[in-house]
C-alpha positions in Angstrom: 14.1 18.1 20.9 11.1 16.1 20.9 9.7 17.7 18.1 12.6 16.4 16.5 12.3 12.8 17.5 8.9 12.8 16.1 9.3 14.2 13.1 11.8 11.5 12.3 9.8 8.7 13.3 6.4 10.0 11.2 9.1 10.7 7.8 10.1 7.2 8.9 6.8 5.9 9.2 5.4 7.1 5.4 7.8 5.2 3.3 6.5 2.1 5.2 2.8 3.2 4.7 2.9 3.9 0.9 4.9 0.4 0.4 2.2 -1.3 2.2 -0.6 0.6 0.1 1.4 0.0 -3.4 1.3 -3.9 -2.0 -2.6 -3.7 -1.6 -3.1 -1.8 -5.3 -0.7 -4.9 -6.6 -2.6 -7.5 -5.0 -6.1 -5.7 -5.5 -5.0 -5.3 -9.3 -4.0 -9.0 -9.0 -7.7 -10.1 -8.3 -9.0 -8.0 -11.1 -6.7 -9.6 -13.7 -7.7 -13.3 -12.2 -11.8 -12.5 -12.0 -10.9 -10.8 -15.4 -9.6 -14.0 -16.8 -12.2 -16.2 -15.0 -15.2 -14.1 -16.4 -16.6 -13.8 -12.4 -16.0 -9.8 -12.8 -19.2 -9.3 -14.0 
């Protein structure tokens, strides 16, 4: 039973984890494009 219980709460602990890593890749991206734009990615 227990098994069980934690099976569900890691399958509903992923989705949360790769939102919050496609959130950092979108706001890492973000400050490429802007040092891009400002010429500091140098």
């Amino acid at each position: 039973m227990m098994d069980k219980a934690s099976n569900a709460a890691q399958s509903a602990k992923e989705p949360c984890q790769d939102a919050g890593a496609q959130m950092q890749a979108k706001a890492q991206g973000a400050a490429d494009a802007i040092k891009d734009a400002t010429g500091m990615n140098k």
